[in-house]
LOMISE-529718 format. One record per residue (C-alpha): residue in three letters; x, y, z. Coordinates in steps of 0.2 Angstrom, whole numbers, plus 5000, padded with zeros to 4 digits. Last residue first. Example, Ala and Ser with C-alpha at 12.3 -4.5 7.8 and 13.67 -1.06 7.14 Angstrom:
ser506849955036/ala506249785039/
This chain:
unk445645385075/unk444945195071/unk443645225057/unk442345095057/unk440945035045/unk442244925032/unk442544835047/unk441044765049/unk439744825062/unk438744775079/unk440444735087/unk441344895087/unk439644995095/unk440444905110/unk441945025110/unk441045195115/unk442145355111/unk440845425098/unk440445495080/unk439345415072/unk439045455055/unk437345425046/unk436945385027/unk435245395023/unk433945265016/unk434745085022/unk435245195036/unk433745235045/unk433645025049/unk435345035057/unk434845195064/unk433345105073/unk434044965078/unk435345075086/unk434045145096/unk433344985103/unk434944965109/unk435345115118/unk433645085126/unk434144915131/unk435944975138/unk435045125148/unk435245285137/unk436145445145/unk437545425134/unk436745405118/unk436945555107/unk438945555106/unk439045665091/unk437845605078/unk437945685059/unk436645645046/unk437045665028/unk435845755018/unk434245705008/unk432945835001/unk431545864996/unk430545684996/unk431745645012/unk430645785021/unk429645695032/unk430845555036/unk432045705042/unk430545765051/unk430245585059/unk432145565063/unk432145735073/unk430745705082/unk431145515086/unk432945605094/unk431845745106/unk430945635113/unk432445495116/unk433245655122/unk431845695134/unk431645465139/unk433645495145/unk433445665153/unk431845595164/unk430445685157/unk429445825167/unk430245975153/unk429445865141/unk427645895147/unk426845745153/unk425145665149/unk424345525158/unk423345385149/unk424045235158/unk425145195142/unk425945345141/unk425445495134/unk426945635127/unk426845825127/unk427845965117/unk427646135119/unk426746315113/unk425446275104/unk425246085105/unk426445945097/unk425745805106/unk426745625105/unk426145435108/unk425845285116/unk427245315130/unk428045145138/unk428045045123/unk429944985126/unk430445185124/unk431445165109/unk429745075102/unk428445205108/unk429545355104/unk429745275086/unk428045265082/unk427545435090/unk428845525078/unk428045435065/unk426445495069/unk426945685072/unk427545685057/unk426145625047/unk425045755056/unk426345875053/unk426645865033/unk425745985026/unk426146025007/unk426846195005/unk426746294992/unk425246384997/unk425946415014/unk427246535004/unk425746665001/unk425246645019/unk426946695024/unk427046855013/unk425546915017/unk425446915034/unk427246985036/unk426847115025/unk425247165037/unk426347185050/unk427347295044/unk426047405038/unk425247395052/unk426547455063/unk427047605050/unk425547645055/unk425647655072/unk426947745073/unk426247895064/unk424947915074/unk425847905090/unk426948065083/unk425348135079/unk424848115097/unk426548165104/unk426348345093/unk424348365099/unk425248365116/unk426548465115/unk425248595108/unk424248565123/unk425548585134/unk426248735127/unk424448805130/unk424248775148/unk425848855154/unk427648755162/unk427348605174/unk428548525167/unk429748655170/unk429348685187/unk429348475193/unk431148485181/unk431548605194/unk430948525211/unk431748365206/unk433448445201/unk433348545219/unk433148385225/unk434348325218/unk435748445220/unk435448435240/unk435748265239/unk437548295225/unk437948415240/unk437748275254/unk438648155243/unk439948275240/unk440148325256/unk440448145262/unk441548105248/unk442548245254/unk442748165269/unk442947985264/unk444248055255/unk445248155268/unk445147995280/unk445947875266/unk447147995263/unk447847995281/unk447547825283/unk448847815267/unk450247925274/unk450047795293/unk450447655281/unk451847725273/unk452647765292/unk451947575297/unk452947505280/unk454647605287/unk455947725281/unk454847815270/unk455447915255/unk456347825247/unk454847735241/unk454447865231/unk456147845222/unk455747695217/unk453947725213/unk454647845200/unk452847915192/unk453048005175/unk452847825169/unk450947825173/unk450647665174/unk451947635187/unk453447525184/unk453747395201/unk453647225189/unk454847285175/unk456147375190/unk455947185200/unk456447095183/unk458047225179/unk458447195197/unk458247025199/unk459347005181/unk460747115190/unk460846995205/unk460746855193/unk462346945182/unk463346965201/unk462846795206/unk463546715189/unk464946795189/unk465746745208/unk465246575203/unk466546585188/unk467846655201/unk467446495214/unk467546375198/unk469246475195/unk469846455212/unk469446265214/unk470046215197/unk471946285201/unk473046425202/unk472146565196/unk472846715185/unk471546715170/unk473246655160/unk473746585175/unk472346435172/unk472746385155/unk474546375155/unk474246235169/unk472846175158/unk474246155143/unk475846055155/unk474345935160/unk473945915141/unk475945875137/unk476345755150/unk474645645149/unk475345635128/unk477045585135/unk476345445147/unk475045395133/unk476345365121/unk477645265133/unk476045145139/unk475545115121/unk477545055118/unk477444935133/unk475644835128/unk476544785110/unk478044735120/unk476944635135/unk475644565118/unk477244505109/unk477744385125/unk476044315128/unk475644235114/unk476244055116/unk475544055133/unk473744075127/unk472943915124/unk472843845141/unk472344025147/unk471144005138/unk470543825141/unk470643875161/unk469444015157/unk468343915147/unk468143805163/unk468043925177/unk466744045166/unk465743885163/unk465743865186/unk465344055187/unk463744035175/unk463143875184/unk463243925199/unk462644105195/unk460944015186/unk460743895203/unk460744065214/unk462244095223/unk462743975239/unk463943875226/unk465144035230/unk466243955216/unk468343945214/unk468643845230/unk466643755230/unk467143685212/unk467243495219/unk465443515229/unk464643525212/unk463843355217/unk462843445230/unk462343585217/unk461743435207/unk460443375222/unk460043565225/unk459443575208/unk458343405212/unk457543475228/unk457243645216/unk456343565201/unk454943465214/unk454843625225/unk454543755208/unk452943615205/unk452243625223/unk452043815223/unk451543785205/unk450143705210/unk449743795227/unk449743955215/unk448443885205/unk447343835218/unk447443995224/unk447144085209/unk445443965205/unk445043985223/unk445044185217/unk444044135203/unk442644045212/unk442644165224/unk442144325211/unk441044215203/unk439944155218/unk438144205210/unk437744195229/unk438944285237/unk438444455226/unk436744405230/unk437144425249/unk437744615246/unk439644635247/unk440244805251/unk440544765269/unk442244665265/unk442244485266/unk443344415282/unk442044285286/unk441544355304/unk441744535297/unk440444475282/unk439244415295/unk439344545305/unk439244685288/unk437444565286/unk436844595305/unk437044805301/unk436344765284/unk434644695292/unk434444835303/unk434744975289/unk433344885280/unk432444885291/unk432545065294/unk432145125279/unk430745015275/unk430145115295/unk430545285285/unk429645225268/unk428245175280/unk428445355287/unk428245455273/unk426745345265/unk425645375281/unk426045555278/unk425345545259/unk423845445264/unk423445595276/unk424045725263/unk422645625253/unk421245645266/unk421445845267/unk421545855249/unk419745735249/unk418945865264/unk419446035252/unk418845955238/unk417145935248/unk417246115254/unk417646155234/unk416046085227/unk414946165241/unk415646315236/unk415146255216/unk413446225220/unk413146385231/unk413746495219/unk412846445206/unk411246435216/unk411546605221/unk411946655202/unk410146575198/unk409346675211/unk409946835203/unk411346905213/unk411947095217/unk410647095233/unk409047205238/unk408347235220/unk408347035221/unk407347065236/unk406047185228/unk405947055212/unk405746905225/unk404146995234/unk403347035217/unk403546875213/unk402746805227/unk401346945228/unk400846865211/unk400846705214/unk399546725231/unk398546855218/unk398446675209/unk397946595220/unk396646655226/unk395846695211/unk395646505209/unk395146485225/unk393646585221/unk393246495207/unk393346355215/unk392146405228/unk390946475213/unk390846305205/unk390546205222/unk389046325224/unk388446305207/unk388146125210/unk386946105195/unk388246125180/unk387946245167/unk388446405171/unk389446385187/unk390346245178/unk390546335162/unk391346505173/unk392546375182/unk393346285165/unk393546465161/unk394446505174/unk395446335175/unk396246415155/unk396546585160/unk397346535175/unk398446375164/unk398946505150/unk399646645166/unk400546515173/unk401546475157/unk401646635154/unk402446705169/unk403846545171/unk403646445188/unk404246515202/unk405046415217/unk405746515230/unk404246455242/unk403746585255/unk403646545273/unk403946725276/unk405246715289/unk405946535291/unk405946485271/unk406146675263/unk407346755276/unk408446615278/unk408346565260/unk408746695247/unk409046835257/unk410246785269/unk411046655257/unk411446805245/unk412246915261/unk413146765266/unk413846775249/unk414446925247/unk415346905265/unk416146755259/unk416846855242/unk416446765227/unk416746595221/unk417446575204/unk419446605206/unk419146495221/unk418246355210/unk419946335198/unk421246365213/unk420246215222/unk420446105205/unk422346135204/unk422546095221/unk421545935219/unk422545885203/unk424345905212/unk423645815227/unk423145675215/unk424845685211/unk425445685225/unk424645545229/unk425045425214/unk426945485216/unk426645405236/unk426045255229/unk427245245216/unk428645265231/unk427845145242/unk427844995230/unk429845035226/unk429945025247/unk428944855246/unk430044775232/unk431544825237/unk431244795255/unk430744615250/unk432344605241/unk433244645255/unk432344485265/unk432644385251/unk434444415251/unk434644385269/unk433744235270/unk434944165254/unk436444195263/unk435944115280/unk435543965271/unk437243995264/unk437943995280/unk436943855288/unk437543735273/unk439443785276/unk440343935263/unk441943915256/unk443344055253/unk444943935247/unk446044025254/unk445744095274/unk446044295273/unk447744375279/unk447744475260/unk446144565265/unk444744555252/unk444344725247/unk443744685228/unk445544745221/unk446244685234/unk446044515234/unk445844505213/unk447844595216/unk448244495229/unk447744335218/unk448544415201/unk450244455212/unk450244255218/unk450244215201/unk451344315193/unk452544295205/unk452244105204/unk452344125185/unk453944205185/unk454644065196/unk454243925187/unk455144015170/unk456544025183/unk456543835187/unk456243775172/unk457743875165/unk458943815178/unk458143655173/unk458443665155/unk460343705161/unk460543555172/unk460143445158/unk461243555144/unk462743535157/unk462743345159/unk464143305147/unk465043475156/unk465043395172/unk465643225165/unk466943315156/unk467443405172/unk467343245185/unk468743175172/unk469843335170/unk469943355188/unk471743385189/unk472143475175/unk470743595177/unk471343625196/unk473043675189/unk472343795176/unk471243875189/unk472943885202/unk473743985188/unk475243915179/unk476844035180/unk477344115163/unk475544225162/unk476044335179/unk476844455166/unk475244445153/unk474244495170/unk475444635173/unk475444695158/unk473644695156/unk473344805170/unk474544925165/unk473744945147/unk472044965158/unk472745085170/unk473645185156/unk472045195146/unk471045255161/unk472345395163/unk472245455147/unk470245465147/unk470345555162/unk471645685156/unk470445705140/unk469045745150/unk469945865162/unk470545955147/unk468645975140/unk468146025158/unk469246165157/unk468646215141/unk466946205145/unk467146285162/unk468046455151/unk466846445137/unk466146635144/unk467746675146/unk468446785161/unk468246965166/unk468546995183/unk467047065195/unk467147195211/unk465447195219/unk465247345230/unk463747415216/unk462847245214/unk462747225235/unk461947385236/unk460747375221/unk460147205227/unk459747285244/unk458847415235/unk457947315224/unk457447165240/unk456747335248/unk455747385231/unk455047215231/unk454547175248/unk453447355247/unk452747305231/unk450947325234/unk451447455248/unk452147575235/unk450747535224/unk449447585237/unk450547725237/unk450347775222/unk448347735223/unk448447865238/unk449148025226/unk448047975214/unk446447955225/unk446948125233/unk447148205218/unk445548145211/unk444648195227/unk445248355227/unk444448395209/unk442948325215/unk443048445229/unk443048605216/unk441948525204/unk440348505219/unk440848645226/unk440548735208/unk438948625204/unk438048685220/unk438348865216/unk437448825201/unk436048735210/unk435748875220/unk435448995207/unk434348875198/unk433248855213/unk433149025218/unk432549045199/unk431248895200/unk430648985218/unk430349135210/unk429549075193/unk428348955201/unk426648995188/unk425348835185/unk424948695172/unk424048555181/unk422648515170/unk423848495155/unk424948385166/unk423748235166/unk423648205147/unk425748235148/unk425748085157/unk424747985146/unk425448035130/unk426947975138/unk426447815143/unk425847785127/unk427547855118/unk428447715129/unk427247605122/unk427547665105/unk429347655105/unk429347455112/unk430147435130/unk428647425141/unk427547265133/unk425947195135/unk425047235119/unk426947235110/unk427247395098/unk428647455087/unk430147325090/unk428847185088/unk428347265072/unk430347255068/unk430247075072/unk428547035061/unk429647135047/unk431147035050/unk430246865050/unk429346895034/unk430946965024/unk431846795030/unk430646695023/unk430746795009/unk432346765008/unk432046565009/unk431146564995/unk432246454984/unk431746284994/unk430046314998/unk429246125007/unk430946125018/unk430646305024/unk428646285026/unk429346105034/unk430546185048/unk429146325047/unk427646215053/unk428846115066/unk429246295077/unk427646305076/unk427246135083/unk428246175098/unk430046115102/unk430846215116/unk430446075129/unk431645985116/unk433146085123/unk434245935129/unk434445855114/unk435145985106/unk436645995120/unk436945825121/unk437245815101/unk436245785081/unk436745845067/unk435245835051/unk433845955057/unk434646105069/unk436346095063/unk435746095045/unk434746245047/unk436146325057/unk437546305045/unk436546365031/unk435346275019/unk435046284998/unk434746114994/unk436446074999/unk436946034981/unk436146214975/unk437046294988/unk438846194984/unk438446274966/unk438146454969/unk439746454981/unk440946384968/unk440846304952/unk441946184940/unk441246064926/unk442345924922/unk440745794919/unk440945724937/unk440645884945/unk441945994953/unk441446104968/unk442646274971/unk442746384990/unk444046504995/unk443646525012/unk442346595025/unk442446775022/unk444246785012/unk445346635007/unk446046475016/unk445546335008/unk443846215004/unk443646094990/unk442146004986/unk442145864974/unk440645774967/unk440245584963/unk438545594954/unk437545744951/unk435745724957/unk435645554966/unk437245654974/unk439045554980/unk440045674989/unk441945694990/unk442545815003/unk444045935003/unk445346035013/unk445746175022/unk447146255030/unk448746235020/unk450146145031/unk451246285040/unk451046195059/unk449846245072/unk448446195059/unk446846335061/unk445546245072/unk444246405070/unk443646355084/unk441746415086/unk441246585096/unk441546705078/unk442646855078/unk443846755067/unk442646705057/unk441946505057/unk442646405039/unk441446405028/unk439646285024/unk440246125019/unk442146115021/unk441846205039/unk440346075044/unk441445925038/unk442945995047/unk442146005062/unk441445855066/unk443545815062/unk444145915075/unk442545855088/unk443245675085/unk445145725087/unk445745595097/unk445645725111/unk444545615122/unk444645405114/unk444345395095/unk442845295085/unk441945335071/unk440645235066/unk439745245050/unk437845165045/unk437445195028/unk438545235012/unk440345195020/unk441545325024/unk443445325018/unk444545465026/unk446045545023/unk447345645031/unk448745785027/unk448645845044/unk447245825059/unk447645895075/unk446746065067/unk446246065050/unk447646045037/unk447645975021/unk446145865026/unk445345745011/unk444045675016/unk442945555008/unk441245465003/unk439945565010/unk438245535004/unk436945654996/
């Protein structure tokens, strides 16, 4: 199944939308709150319903009245192009899938395509995030068994679920170690009431003392409870009183100065109004200076202006001027352009200054002598020696403590084997110091029968000897040794049995015992000699440590001598970028520097020659005002040239607007003065003054109104205005609450010591009634052990469901671990540059090898190499299980804690995933842009 468009009527940010996907790899790209997330969303919600409204997810319901919903168009190897459509309706939406061939359905339908998952299934296969890939120390292979038993049963899935709730409601019954479950708790009843059926005894007078106590007990206890409550209510009143002790002054004071205020009505448009006439007055007034401005310029036009004469006079220099005009302007323009770019110039030179720390007083171009970089270069490789050694020092020291790790592991191991010292000496006692110093006797004991066979067997050679050989006497003396021995053999093990009667040990065990102590002391001797090597290790990264501050405290003298902030490192100086582009601005900036001088000697040169115009010109303005002023001089001389035949029409035609706008100023100035005694004021000053008067008396009531909103007690019977009345101070209000405060720790006092005496009298009761006759707690405890009995059953029965029903589905299920678990290997080696060999799914967690032969947990991963863990898993299952089913996979910013070479080995891998699933990317990282085609990329 492939997506290959969305259309969004309303989801969140995103309204009346669309979307084009391609078939394999997808990007889509969008900077924070482009609406990534919003449109992650979206697909999840059109797919599987919309979140409930008592749900955790956003339900990203448009903030504007579009239709909420939407719909996806999917491409299926099993129905063609299909349309889903989601809206707004009860549950998780009104949901309808049309197929190619017309056909329309709706829930069952968009199951069947999804191949029968919900939400969580799908999130926890096909979506990948930060968060998921952070919990794969959760992974275990039986958690991957019923991914695939689920994947390898599609249909089933209810029974599925049937088998997990019966194994949980088991749970909920019994657990071997567990406290909570019912029978455990009836366990430890039936335990306790074992023990009470020995202990039934008679206390009826003290258990009615008791309860007669107790019940006056309880009175008190109401009666000064009672007072407490009223104390506390009284005291959180005037807690409140306190709280708004400011407020309730500021009311009062309010309420004074609203109550002497004497207020006129006037009209809300009143200011408008006035302004509105004030306006128009204005805009008369500045027609009548304007039309009397250009009377009196047409009146002065009869007599020849001083311009107009110097224009007549130096017509020739003028012509010439203006022949040369479009020269000088180009260079104006040179010059300004020229300008620009030095400011641009000398801003991108500080700025590269600054921006790396370089101060802006520093010698330009930065160049380096022969002795400095030499200088340079020793310094570099004496840090990068440090480097080296330090990074040499730091696997030492993880080899070490490691090996630590192992030892400490192995000494735990032969101390949970080895007895007791004191056992032990006793065993050695026995076994060796009393046997090899005291008796002499060997510990060495051949097997009975064995020794028996080979007596027998001498005896006889003996008794044919003395029979038939002629040295009889040697015969009988061997014979005679013979038995010897033999008694010697048997007193031995006589001896041994009798001592071995003495201890708890066989020899054997002794032995045992002594191997693996001897074992441990020399453990013991190798963890001491590692901690050694540890130490040395400590301080040779401390002495790395301090040569290398050494060396950068003479390198930050160097750079201070040169001007080069401290934040340079001597490799930085010798790659030379950074200096060969500021030189570059600098040599730029002299350039134009040189450039705007050759352009301004030869403006000045023309500003000399305009030395005719320096009556009319300030010719010490810049070159473009110059220029400007001196065109204005000439075409203002034309003009005026031009104009005195039309000058007598324009003064008549300017007259009769001045007569209008002198009678319409009349009659507007005679209507405000009407306006203003009609609310009886005499001018502007006094009615602004009146409307401010307003305004202070309505925010004084508005303070009020808020102060009463903010002051209003819970309880509304309660007037903590007038309360507060009653004190003339905050020290006479605080002095009523230490009061309270003393009464209720007092009564709390008694209370607590009569709630005491309760309890203990409560112990002592129940103690009595527990106790209660021998028979009724035999007959409560045959009932608890029939309860038990029924319990239990219904245990096994549950449990025995379960069984069934999961390892009739097995059945159905082809197994696809091993091949899983492969693949996932496969791709963990590459992403991880070959780094780890392979990956271990055991019982209960997740473990990796890597190419030295050690095994890690994943919880002892960096987070990078976990998720890259966690990522090959995912892809592996989902390669697993492409035979069942195929589904979109959605990726929300997975990468971010990859290096640049893992991260690219990992989008070799999708881009080769792709070609049989479609994946969609969503993320805010712009160099993914150049790896795809347009066609690939959705810009949000």
């Amino acid at each position: 199944m492939k997506v290959k468009k969305l259309f969004i009527y309303g989801y969140g940010k995103w309204v009346d939308a669309q979307f084009d996907f391609s078939d394999n790899l997808h990007i889509i790209y969008g900077e924070n709150e482009a609406g990534k997330s919003t449109l992650l969303s979206f697909i999840h919600s059109i797919l599987f319903g919309f979140p409930s409204k008592i749900s955790s997810e956003l339900r990203y319901e448009p903030k504007i009245g579009s239709q909420y919903g939407g719909k996806i168009i999917i491409e299926d190897q099993r129905y063609g192009l299909v349309e889903i459509e989601r809206i707004k309706g009860k549950g998780s939406g009104e949901v309808s899938v049309l197929f190619s061939d017309g056909s329309v359905g709706s829930d069952d339908k968009l199951s069947e395509i999804l191949y029968g998952m919900n939400k969580d299934w799908y999130n926890s296969i096909f979506s990948l995030d930060l968060e998921g890939l952070r919990n794969v120390h959760k992974f275990n292979r039986a958690k991957l068994e019923r991914y695939f038993l689920s994947a390898g049963t599609l249909g089933t899935e209810r029974y599925l679920e049937e088998a997990d709730k019966l194994n949980k409601d088991a749970t909920k019954l019994f657990k071997p170690t567990g406290r909570v479950p019912e029978i455990n708790k009836k366990l430890m009843v039936l335990k306790k009431k074992q023990t009470n059926v020995n202990r039934a005894k008679e206390s009826f007078k003290t258990y009615n003392t008791l309860k007669k106590d107790l019940n006056i007990n309880e009175e008190k206890l109401s009666s000064i409870e009672l007072t407490i409550e009223e104390f506390k209510n009284e005291k959180k009143q005037k807690d409140e009183i306190k709280k708004y002790w400011n407020q309730l002054n500021e009311l009062e004071k309010l309420r004074y100065e609203v109550e002497k205020t004497s207020v006129t009505f006037l009209p809300k448009d009143g200011l408008y109004q006035l302004q509105h006439y004030n306006k128009e007055l204005a805009t008369i007034q500045k027609s009548l200076n304007e039309s009397q401005t250009k009377l009196e310029e047409y009146q002065q036009v009869f007599s020849i202006s001083k311009e107009l004469r110097f224009y007549q006079k130096n017509n020739d220099d003028i012509k010439s001027m203006l022949e040369n005009s479009d020269f000088i302007r180009e260079k104006i323009s040179d010059y300004q352009h020229l300008m620009k770019e030095n400011e641009k110039a000398k801003s991108s030179l500080y700025h590269e200054q600054l921006k790396h720390g370089f101060p802006l007083t520093i010698q330009l171009p930065i160049v380096f002598a022969e002795d400095e970089m030499e200088l340079i270069e020793r310094k570099n490789q004496e840090i990068q020696n440090l480097k080296s050694l330090r990074e040499k020092y730091i696997k030492e020291q993880n080899h070490s403590e490691y090996k630590k790790e192992q030892l400490l592991k192995e000494i735990d191991e032969l101390e949970m084997k080895l007895h007791p010292p004191e056992k032990y000496n006793k065993a050695e006692f026995y076994y060796e110091n009393d046997q090899n110093k005291n008796t002499g006797r060997s510990v060495k004991m051949y097997a009975p029968m064995t020794f028996w066979v080979a007596i027998i067997g001498l005896s006889m050679l003996m008794i044919l000897l003395l029979i038939f050989s002629n040295n009889k006497a040697t015969a009988l003396v061997s014979l005679i040794a013979l038995a010897g021995i033999s008694f010697k053999h048997y007193k031995d093990r006589k001896f041994i049995k009798n001592k071995q009667k003495e201890t708890d040990w066989t020899y054997e065990e002794f032995i045992h015992q002594k191997e693996w102590r001897k074992n441990w002391q020399e453990k013991l001797a190798e963890l001491d000699n590692v901690e050694r090597e540890i130490l040395s290790l400590n301080a040779s990264l401390e002495k790395n440590l301090t040569d290398k501050e050494t060396i950068l405290k003479k390198w930050n003298i160097f750079l201070e001598k040169k001007q080069i902030p401290n934040s340079f490192r001597p490799i930085d100086l010798l790659e030379g970028t950074l200096f060969e582009k500021i030189n570059q601005y600098a040599t730029e900036l002299n350039n134009l520097e040189a450039e705007i001088e050759k352009v301004k000697n030869r403006l000045d040169e023309w500003v000399r020659e305009m030395q005719v115009f320096e009556e009319f010109v300030n010719l010490s303005e810049e070159y473009s005002l110059i220029f400007k002023d001196i065109q204005q001089l000439i075409e203002k001389a034309k003009n005026e040239k031009n104009q005195k035949k039309e000058n007598i029409a324009k003064i008549d035609s300017i007259k009769y607007d001045l007569n209008r706008l002198v009678k319409t100023q009349r009659h507007l100035l005679n209507e405000k003065m009407m306006f203003l005694k009609k609310y009886e004021v005499s001018n502007e000053e006094e009615m602004k003054l009146k409307y401010k008067s307003i305004e202070d008396y309505q925010r004084k009531k508005d303070r009020m109104a808020m102060i009463q909103e903010q002051v209003k007690h819970i309880d509304e019977t309660v007037d903590l205005i007038k309360q507060h009345s009653n004190y003339q101070t905050s020290e006479q209000l605080e002095e009523n609450i230490k009061q309270l405060n003393e009464k209720i720790r007092s009564s709390v006092e008694e209370v607590v010591e009569l709630r005491n005496d309760n309890a203990r009298k409560k112990v002592e009761i129940d103690q009595l009634e527990k106790d209660g006759t021998l028979t009724a707690l035999m007959q409560d405890l045959a009932s608890e052990q029939a309860e038990i009995q029924e319990l239990v059953d219904a245990w096994v029965k549950r449990k025995l469901a379960a069984a069934l029903i999961e390892k009739t589905l097995s059945f159905a299920k082809k197994d696809r671990t091993p091949q899983t678990i492969e693949d996932a290997s496969i791709y963990f080696s590459y992403l991880t540059m070959n780094k780890y060999r392979s990956v271990h799914i055991e019982e209960d967690r997740v473990n990796v090898l890597n190419k030295e032969g050690q095994f890690f947990g994943a919880n002892e991963l960096s987070r990078g190499t976990a998720e890259q863990l966690y990522i090959s898993l995912r892809l592996a299952f989902i390669k697993n299980i492409e035979d069942k089913m195929m589904l979109p996979i959605l990726i929300d910013e997975g990468f971010v804690n990859f290096d640049s070479e893992r991260n690219d080995r990992m989008w070799d891998l999708l881009q080769e995933f792709s070609v049989t699933h479609q994946i969609l990317f969503f993320t805010f990282n712009r160099p993914y842009e150049e790896r795809l085609s347009s066609a690939q990329i959705t810009m949000l």
